[in-house]
C-alpha positions in Angstrom: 64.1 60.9 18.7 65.2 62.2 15.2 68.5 59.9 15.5 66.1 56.6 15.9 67.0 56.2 19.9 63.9 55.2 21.6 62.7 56.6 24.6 61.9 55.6 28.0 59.1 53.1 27.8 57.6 54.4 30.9 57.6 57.8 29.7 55.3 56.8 26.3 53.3 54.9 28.9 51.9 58.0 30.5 50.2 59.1 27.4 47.0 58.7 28.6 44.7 57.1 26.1 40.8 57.3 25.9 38.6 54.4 27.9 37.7 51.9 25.9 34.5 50.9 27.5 33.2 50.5 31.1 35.8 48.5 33.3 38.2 48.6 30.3 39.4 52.1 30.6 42.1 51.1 33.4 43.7 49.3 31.1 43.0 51.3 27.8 44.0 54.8 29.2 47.8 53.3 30.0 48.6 53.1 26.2 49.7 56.1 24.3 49.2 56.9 20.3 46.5 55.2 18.8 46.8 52.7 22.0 49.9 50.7 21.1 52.5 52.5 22.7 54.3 50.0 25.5 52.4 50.3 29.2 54.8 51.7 31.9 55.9 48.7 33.2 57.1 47.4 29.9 59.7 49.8 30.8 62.4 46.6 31.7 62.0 45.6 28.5 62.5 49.3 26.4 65.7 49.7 27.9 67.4 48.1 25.4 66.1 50.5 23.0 67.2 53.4 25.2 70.0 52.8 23.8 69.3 51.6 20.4 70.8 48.4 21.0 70.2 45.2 22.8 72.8 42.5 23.2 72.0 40.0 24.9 74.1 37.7 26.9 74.1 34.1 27.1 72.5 33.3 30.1 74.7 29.8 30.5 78.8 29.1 30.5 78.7 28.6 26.0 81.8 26.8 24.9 85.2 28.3 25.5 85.8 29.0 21.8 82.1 31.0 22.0 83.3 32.9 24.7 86.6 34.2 23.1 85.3 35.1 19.4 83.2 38.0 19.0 79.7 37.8 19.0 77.7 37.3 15.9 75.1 40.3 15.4 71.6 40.0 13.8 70.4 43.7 13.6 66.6 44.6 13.4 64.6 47.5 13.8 61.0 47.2 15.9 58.6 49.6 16.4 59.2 50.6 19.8 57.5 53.7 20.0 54.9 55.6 18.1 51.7 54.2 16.9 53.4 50.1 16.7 54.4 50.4 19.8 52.7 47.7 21.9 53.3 45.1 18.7 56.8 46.1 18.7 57.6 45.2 21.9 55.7 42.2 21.3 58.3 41.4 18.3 60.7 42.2 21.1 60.3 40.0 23.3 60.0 37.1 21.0 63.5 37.8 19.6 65.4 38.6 23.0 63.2 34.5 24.2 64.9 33.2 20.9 68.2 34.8 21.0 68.3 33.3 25.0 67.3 29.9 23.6 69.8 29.7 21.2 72.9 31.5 23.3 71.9 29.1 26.0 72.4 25.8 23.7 76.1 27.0 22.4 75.5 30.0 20.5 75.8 29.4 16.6 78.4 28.6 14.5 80.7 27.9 18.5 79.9 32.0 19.1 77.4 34.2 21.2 74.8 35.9 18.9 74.5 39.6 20.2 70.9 41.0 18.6 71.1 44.9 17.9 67.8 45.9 17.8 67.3 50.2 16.9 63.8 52.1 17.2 62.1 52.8 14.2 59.5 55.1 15.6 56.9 53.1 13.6 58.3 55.7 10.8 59.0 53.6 7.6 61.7 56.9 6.6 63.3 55.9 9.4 63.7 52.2 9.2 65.7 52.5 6.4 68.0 55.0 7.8 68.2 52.6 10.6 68.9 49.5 8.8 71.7 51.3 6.4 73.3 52.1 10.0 73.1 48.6 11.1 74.8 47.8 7.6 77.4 50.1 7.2 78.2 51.8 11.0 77.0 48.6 13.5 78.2 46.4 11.0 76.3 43.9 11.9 76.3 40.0 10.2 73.0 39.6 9.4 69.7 41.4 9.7 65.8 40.6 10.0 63.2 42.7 8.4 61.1 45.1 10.5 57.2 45.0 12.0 54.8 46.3 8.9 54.1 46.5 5.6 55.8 50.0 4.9 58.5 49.8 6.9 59.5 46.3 5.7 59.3 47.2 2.2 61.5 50.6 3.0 64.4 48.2 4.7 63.8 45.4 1.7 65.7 48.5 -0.2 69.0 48.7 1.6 69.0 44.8 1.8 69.1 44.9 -1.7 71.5 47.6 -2.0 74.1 45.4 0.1 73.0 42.0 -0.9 71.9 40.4 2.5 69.7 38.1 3.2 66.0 39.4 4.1 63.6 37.5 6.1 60.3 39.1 7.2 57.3 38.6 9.0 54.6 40.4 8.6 54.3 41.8 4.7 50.9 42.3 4.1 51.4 42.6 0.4 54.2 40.0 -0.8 53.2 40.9 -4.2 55.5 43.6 -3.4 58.5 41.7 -2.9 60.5 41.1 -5.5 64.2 41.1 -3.8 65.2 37.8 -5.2 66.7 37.5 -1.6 63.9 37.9 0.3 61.6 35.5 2.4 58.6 35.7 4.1 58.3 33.7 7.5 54.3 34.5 7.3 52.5 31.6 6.5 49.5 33.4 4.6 50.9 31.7 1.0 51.2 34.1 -2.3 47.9 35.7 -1.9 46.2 35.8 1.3 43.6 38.0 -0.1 42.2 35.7 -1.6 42.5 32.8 0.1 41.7 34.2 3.7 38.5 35.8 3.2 37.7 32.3 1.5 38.6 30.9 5.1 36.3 32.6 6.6 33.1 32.8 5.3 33.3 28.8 5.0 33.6 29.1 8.6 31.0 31.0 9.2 28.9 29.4 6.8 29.6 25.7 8.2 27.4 27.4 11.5 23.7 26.4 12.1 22.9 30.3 10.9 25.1 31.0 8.2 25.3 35.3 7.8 22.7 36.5 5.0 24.9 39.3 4.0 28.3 41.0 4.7 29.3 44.2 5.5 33.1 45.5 5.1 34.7 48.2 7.0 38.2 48.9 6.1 41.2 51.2 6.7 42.8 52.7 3.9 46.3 51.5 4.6 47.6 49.3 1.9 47.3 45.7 3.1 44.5 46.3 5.0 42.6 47.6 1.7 43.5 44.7 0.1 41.9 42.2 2.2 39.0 44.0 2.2 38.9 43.9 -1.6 39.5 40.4 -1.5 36.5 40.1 1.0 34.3 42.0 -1.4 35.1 39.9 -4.3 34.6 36.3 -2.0 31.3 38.2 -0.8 30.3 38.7 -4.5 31.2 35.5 -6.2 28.8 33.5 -3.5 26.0 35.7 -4.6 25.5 37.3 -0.9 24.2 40.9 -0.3 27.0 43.9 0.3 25.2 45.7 2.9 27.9 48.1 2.7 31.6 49.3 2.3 33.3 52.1 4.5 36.4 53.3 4.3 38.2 55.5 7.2 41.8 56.4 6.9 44.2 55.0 8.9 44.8 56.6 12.2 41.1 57.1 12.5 40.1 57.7 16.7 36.7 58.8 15.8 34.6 56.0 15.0 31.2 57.8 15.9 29.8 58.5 11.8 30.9 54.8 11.2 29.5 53.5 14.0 26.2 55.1 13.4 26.4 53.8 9.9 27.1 49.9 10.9 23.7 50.4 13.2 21.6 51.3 10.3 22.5 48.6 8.2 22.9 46.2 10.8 24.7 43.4 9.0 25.0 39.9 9.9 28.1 39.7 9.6 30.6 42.5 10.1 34.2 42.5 8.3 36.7 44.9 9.7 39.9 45.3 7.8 41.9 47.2 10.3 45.0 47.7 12.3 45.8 47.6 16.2 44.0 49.4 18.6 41.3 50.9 15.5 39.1 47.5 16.4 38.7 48.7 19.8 38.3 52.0 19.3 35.2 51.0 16.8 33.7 48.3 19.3 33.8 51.5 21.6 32.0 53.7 19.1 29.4 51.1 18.7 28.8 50.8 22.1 27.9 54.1 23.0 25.2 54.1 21.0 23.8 50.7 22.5 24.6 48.9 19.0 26.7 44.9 19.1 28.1 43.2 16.0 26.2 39.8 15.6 28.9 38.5 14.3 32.7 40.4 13.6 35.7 39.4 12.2 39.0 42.0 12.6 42.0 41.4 10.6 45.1 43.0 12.4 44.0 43.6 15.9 46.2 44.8 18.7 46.6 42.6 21.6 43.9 44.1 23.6 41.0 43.3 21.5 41.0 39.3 23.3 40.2 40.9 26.5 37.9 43.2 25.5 34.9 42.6 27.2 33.2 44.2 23.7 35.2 41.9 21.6 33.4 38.9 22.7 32.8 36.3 20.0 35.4 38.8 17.6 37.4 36.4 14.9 40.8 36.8 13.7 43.8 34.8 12.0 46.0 33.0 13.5 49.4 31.1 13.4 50.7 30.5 16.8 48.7 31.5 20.1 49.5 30.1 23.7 46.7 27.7 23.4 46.5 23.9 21.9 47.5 23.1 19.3 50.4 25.5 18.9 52.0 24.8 22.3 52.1 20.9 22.1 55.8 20.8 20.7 58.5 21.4 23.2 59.9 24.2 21.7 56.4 25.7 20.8 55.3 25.2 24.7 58.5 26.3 26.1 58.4 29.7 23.5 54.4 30.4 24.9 55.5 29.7 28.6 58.2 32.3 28.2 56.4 34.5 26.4 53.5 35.0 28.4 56.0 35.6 32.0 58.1 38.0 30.3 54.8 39.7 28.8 53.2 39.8 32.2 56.2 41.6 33.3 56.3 44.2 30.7 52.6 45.2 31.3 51.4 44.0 28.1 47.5 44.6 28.1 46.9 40.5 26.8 49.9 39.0 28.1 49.6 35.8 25.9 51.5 35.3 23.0 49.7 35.2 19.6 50.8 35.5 15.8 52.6 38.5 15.7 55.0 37.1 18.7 55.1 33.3 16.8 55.5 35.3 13.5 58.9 36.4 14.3 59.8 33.8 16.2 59.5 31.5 13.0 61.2 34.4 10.9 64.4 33.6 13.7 64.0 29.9 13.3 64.3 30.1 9.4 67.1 32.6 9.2 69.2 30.5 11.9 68.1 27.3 9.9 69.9 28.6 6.6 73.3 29.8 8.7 73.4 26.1 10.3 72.5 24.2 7.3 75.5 26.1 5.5 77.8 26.7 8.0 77.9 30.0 7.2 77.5 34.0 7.5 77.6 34.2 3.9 73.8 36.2 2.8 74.1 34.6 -1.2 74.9 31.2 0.3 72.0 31.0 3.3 70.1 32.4 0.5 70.3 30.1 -2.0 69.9 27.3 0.5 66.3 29.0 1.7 65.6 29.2 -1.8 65.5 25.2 -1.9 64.8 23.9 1.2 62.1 23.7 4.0 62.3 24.7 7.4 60.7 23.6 10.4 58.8 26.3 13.0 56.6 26.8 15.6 53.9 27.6 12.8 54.7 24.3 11.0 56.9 23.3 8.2 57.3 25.9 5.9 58.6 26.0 2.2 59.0 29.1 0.0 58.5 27.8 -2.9 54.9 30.7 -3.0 55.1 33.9 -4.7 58.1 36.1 -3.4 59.6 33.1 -1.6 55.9 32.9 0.4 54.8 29.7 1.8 53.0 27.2 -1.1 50.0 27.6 0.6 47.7 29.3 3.0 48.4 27.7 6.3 46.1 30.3 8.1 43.7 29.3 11.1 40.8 31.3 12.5 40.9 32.3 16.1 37.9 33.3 18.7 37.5 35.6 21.5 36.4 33.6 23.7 35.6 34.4 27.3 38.9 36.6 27.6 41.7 34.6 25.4 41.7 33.7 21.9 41.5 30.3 21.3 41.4 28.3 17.4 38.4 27.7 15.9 38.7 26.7 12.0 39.8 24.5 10.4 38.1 21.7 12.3 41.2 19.6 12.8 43.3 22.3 14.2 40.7 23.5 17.5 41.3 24.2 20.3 40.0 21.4 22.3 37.0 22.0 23.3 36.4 25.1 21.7 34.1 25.5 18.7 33.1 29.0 16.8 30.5 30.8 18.5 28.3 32.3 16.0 24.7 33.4 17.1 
């Protein structure tokens, strides 16, 4: 484990987790630390981290000249075990759909792209050792940032250090970011914390009963505890009551004093700034004592919280799920279609895609955009081409002419829990069809 070499999927799979409610438990006990780790038959798709690599071949006769260079390798690490480990794979699968896609249309630049993807351990200490091997020892042509915050700001170091090219997707805090180099495929714009929590309590409050008053439970992990201050001060410039703030640290399994808390107060509206499978654990903890959110927001939820029979009615963000509008491109459809068979087959606990598979996605699209658009492998020149120009994704056209090479704007939608899937439900003119937010 120590050299970054994930393990056998199956084996992280039979780290039985805790039930997460009645009925849910099947599912729920199948994931391992802090209920992310990959299920057991998302074993297929760990092998490639078995060996800390995965190349991927194209799966149609490429051009003669394609077939006779040598591959051009993108490098990456994921999160493929430890407490990531369900979103990693999600990254994972994204990438290897991508990488098919394009080896299957000619490769790029007339040559097969190889992607050399190494097991992080969800250890940001780690990433960086990782991504200085896929500099200097895999020697690898270009590379992708990691999944999270800490990790991606750990690898944004060695990218520096060796001038390549650094596109991320999921920076929490892109305030952080100042690689000159470096662009964010997220599409949250320069400062999601405040913008986002402005998205959502205009959502809520465009609902026949608007919440009287707002209560905020967040992690301590960086990003989270950001967007939890940014609710706090949206929540205090409209002039509506606090009815409370609690913190837990991150990691948290014991959601009982919380939960007990949240009871007490019983807020209308319930803001949880967490991170994976914490969501649950706290819908759990709030169950056993015969307690339901009226209404509940959670801002980085694993992929089990849709399905949660708890979760009901739950909000998050959005950028790309397998739902209209998202999937009425070709390309957008074709990604979600793929997605959702290869997830299925890997045991994913919501087999659907959603942001953090359209997030990376999009960071592939604009990283392949800048090596067309210049011909090249060069980092400075698909850098300086980025730095100007637009590029088109599943998530919409996106600029980076924010903050930190961010996106201009907030381009952010609101999702629902609805009935088992997530499905859009803010702004108006991006729905779902059909589907509205539910807010009792």
């Amino acid at each position: 484990m120590g050299d970054g070499v994930p393990q056998r999927q199956g084996d992280a799979g039979r780290q039985a987790d805790r039930a997460l409610s009645a009925g849910w438990s099947a599912k729920a006990a199948r994931l391992g630390e802090e209920g992310q780790v990959a299920m057991r038959s998302g074993f297929a798709w760990g092998m490639a981290g078995a060996l800390g690599v995965c190349a991927l071949a194209a799966l149609t006769s490429a051009p003669a000249q394609a077939q006779s260079d040598p591959p051009i390798r993108i490098g990456q690490t994921l999160s493929l075990t430890g407490p990531f480990a369900q979103t990693g794979l999600a990254h994972q699968i994204a990438s290897e759909i991508f990488v098919d896609r394009l080896n299957r249309s000619g490769g790029l630049l007339g040559r097969k792209v190889e992607y050399v993807v190494l097991d992080d351990q969800s250890k940001p200490d780690i990433s960086r050792t990782l991504y200085e091997r896929l500099v200097t020892a895999d020697k690898v042509d270009l590379i992708l940032g990691p999944y999270g915050t800490a990790a991606i700001l750990a690898a944004m170091t060695v990218a520096q250090r060796y001038h390549k090219v650094f596109i991320e997707n999921t920076l929490g805090q892109p305030q952080l970011a100042t690689y000159p180099w470096h662009f964010s495929a997220t599409i949250g714009g320069p400062d999601s914390t405040s913008t986002l929590p402005v998205k959502v309590l205009d959502a809520y409050a465009s609902t026949p009963h608007p919440p009287k008053n707002v209560m905020i439970v967040a992690s301590k992990f960086p990003s989270a505890a950001d967007m939890a201050r940014g609710m706090e001060r949206a929540v205090k410039a409209r002039k509506m009551p606090l009815a409370g703030f609690l913190e837990y640290d991150a990691g948290t399994r014991d959601f009982g004093p919380l939960a007990a808390r949240i009871k007490d107060a019983d807020p209308d509206f319930m803001f949880v700034a967490c991170l994976g499978v914490e969501g649950d654990l706290l819908l759990e903890a709030l169950n056993k004592i015969g307690y339901r959110p009226h209404r509940h927001f959670y801002l980085y939820p694993s992929g089990l919280l849709a399905a949660n029979p708890l979760a009901e009615g739950a909000t998050s963000y959005s950028g790309f799920e397998d739902v209209e509008p998202y999937i009425a491109t070709k390309e957008g459809g074709e990604f979600a279609r793929a997605f959702d068979e290869r997830a299925k087959k890997a045991g994913l606990p919501y087999p659907h895609v959603d942001s953090q598979a359209g997030n990376e996605y999009a960071g592939w699209q604009i990283l392949i955009a800048g090596v067309k658009a210049t011909g090249s492998l060069d980092d400075q020149k698909i850098a300086e081409w980025l730095d100007k120009n637009s590029v088109e994704t599943i998530e919409g056209k996106r600029d980076f002419s924010g903050r930190s090479h961010t996106s201009a704007t907030d381009m952010q939608q609101l999702k629902q829990a609805q009935h088992g899937r997530w499905v859009v439900v803010w702004p108006s003119d991006r729905r779902t069809p059909g589907a509205e937010l539910v807010a009792p």
